[in-house]
C-alpha positions as CSV (number, residue, x, y, z in Angstrom):
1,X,0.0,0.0,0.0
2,X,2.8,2.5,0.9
3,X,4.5,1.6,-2.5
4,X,1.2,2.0,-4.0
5,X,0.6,5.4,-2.5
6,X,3.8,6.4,-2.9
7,X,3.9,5.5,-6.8
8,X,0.2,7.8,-7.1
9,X,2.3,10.3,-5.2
10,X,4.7,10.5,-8.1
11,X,2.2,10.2,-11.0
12,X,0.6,13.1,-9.3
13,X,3.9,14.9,-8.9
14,X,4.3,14.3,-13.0
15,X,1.1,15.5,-14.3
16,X,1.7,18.7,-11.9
17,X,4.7,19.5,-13.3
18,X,3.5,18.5,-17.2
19,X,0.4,20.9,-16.1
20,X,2.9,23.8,-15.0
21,X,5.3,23.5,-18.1
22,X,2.1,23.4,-20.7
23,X,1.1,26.8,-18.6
24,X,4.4,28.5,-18.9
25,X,4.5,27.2,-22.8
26,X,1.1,28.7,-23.8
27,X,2.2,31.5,-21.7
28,X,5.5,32.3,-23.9
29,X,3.4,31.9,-27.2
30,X,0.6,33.7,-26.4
31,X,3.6,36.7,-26.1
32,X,5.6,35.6,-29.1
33,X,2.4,35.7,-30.9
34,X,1.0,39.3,-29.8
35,X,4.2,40.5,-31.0
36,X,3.9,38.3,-34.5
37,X,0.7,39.1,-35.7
38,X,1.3,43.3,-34.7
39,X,4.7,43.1,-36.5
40,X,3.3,41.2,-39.8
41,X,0.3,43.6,-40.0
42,X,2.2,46.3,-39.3
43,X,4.5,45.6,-42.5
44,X,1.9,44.4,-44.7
45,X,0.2,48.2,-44.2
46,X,3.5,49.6,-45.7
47,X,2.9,53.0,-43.1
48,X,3.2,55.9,-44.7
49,X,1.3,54.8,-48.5
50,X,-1.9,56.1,-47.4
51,X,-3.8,57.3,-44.6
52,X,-5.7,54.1,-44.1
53,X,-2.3,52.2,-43.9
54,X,-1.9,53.8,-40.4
55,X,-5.2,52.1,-39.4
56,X,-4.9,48.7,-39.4
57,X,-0.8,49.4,-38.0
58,X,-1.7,50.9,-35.4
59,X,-5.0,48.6,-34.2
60,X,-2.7,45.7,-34.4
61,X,-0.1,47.5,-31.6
62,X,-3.3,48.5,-29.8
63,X,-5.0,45.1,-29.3
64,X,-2.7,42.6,-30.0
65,X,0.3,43.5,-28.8
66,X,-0.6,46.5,-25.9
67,X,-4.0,45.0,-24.4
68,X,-2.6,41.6,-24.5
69,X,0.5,42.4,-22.9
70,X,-1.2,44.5,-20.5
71,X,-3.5,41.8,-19.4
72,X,-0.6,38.9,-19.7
73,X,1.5,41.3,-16.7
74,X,-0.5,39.3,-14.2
75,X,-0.2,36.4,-15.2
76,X,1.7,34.0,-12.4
77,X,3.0,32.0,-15.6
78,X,4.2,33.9,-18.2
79,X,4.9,37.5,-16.4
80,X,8.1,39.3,-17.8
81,X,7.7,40.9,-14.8
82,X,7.0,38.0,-12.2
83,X,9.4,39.5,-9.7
84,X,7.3,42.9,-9.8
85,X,5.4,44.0,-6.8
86,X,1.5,43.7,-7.2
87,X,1.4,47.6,-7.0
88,X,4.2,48.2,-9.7
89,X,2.7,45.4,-11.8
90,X,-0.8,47.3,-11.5
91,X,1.0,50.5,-12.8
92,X,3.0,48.8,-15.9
93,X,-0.8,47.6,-16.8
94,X,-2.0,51.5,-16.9
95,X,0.9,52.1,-19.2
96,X,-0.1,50.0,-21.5
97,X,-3.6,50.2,-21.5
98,X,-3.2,53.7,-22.1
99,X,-0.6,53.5,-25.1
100,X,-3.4,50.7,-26.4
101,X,-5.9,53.9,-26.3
102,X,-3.2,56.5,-27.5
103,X,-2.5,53.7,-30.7
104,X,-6.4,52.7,-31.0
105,X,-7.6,56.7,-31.2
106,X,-4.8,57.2,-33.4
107,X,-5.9,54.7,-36.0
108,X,-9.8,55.8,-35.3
109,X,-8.4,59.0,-36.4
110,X,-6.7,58.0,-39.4
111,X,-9.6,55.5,-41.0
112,X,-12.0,58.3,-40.5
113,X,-9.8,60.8,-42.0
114,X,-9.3,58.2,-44.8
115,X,-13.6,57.3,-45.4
116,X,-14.1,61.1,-45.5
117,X,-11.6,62.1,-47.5
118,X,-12.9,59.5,-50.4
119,X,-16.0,60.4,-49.3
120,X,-17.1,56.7,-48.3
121,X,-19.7,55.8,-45.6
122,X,-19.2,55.1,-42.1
123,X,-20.4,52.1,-40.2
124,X,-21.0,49.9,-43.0
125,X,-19.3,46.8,-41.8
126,X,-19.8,44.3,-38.7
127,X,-15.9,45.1,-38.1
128,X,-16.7,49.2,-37.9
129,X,-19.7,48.4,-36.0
130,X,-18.3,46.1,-33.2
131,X,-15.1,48.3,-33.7
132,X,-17.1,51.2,-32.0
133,X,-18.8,48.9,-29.7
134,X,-15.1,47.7,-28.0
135,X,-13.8,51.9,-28.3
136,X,-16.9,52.3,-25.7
137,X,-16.4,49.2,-23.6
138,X,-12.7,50.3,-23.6
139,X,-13.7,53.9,-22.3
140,X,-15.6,52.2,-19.8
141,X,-12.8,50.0,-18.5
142,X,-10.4,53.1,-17.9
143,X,-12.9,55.0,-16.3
144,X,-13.3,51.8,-13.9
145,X,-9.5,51.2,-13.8
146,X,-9.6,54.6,-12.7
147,X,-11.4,54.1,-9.8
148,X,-9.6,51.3,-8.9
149,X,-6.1,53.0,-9.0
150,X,-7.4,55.5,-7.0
151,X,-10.1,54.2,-4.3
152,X,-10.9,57.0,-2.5
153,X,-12.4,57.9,-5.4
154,X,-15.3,55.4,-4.1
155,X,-16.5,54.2,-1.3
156,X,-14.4,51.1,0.8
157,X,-16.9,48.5,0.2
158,X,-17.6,49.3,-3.6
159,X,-13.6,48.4,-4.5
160,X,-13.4,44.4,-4.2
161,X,-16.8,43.8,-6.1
162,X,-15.4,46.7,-8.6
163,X,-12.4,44.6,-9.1
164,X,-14.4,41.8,-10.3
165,X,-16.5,43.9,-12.5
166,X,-13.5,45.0,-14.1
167,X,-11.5,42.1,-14.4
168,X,-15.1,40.6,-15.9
169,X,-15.9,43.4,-18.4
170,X,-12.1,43.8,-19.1
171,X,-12.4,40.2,-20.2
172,X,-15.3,40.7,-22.7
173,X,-13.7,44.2,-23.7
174,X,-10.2,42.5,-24.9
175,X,-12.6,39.6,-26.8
176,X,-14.7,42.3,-28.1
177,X,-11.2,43.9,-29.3
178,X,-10.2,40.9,-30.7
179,X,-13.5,40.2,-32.8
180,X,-12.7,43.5,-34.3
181,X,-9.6,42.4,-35.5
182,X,-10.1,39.1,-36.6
183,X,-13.0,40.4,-38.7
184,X,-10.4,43.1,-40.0
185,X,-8.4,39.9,-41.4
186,X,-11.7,39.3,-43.6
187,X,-11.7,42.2,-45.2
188,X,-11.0,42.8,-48.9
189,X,-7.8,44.6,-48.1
190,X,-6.3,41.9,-46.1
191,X,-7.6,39.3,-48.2
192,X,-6.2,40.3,-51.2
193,X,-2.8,40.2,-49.6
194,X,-2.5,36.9,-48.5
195,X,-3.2,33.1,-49.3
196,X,-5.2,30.9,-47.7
197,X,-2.7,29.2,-45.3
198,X,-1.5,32.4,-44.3
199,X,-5.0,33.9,-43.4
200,X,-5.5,30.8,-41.3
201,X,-2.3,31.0,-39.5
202,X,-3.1,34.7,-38.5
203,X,-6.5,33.5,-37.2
204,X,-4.8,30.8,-35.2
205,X,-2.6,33.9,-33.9
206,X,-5.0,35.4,-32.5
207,X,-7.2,32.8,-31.1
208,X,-4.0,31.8,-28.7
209,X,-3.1,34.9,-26.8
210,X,-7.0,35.3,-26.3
211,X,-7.6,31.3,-25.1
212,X,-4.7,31.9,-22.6
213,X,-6.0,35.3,-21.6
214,X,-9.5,33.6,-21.1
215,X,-7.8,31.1,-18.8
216,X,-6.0,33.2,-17.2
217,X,-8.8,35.9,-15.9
218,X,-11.4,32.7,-14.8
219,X,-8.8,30.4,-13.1
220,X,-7.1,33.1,-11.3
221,X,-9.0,35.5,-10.6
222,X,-13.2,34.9,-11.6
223,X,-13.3,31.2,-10.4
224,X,-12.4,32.9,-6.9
225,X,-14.2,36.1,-6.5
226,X,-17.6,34.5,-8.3
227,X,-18.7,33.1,-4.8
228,X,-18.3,36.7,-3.4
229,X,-20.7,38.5,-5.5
C-alpha cells in the first residue's frame, strides 16, 4: 500500500509538473504571438502609403500587442515581470492600456480621415460596427481602472466587487477587441494580400493569446471572486 501510495504520489507529482510546463509554454506563445501578428500587420500596411495604412498598424499594436500584454502582466505564468510587486505590476498595466488607447484613437483617427476624404460611408461593416462597440467598452474599462487605481475615489466596500467587474468586463472588452480584429483579417484589403494558409495561420494567432487570456482571468482571478458577488 505504501508503494502504491507512494507510486500515485509520483504520478501526481508528473502530471503537476506536465500541467505547469504546458502553462508557462502557452504563456510564452501567447507573447511571441502578440508581437507576430502586430509586427506582420504592421509591415503588410506599408505605413506611410496612405492614410488608411496607419489604421490597421496601429490597431494591431493597440489590441494585439498593448491590451494583451497589459492583461498577460499578471499572469503568475508567463509575467516578464514576475518579480514585480502587485502595485508596480498594477501600474505597468495603466501604461499599456493607455498607449493601447493613444494607438487605438490614433488609427480611429486615421480611418475616419481616410472614409471622408474618399468620401465613403461610415459604419457599413460588422468590423466598424463592433469596432465602435469595443472603443466604448474600452472607455468604460479606464474609467473603472480609474477608480480602482485611485479608491478613494469610491467608497471602501464598492472596491473588491469593482475589481471583479473590471476584471469581468475587461475580459469581454479584450474579446470584443479581438472580434474586431479578426474580422479586419476578412476584409478585402487583407484578403487580397495573403493566401489561404497564411489567413488561417493569422486567425490561429489570435485565437491563442486570447484562449490563454480567457484562462488566465477565470482560473485566477473569476473562479475565486464569483462566490463573493
Amino acid at each position: 500500500m505504501n508503494q502504491a501510495g507512494a507510486g500515485k504520489g509520483a504520478a501526481r507529482r508528473r502530471c503537476g509538473g506536465l500541467y505547469l510546463y504546458l502553462r508557462k509554454a502557452a504563456g510564452a506563445t501567447a507573447h511571441l504571438s502578440a508581437l507576430a501578428i502586430s509586427v506582420y500587420v504592421g509591415v503588410l500596411s506599408r505605413l506611410g502609403t496612405s492614410r488608411f495604412s496607419w489604421h490597421p498598424a496601429c490597431m494591431s499594436v493597440a489590441v494585439c500587442f498593448c491590451m494583451t500584454e497589459a492583461i498577460l502582466t499578471f499572469s503568475k505564468d508567463s509575467s516578464p515581470f514576475f518579480c514585480c510587486t502587485v502595485q508596480a505590476k498594477v501600474r505597468l498595466h495603466w501604461v499599456m492600456q493607455v498607449l493601447a488607447t493613444i494607438f487605438g484613437s490614433i488609427g480611429l483617427v486615421f480611418i475616419v480621415s481616410s472614409k471622408n476624404i474618399s468620401e465613403s460611408p461610415h459604419l457599413t461593416s460588422w468590423h466598424s460596427i463592433l469596432g465602435i462597440g469595443t472603443a466604448i467598452a474600452v472607455g468604460g474599462q479606464l474609467l473603472c481602472g480609474l477608480c480602482l487605481l485611485f479608491p478613494q475615489l469610491i467608497n471602501t466596500y464598492s472596491v473588491a466587487r469593482l475589481r471583479l467587474y473590471h476584471a469581468t468586463c475587461g475580459l469581454l472588452a479584450y474579446l470584443m477587441a479581438m472580434a474586431t480584429v479578426m474580422l479586419g483579417l476578412c476584409s478585402d484589403w487583407f484578403t487580397s494580400q495573403v493566401n489561404t494558409v497564411v489567413w488561417y495561420l493569422c486567425i490561429i494567432t489570435l485565437l491563442i493569446p486570447a484562449l490563454v487570456i480567457m484562462n488566465q482571468v477565470n482560473s485566477g482571478y473569476l473562479s475565486k471572486k464569483k462566490i463573493e458577488v
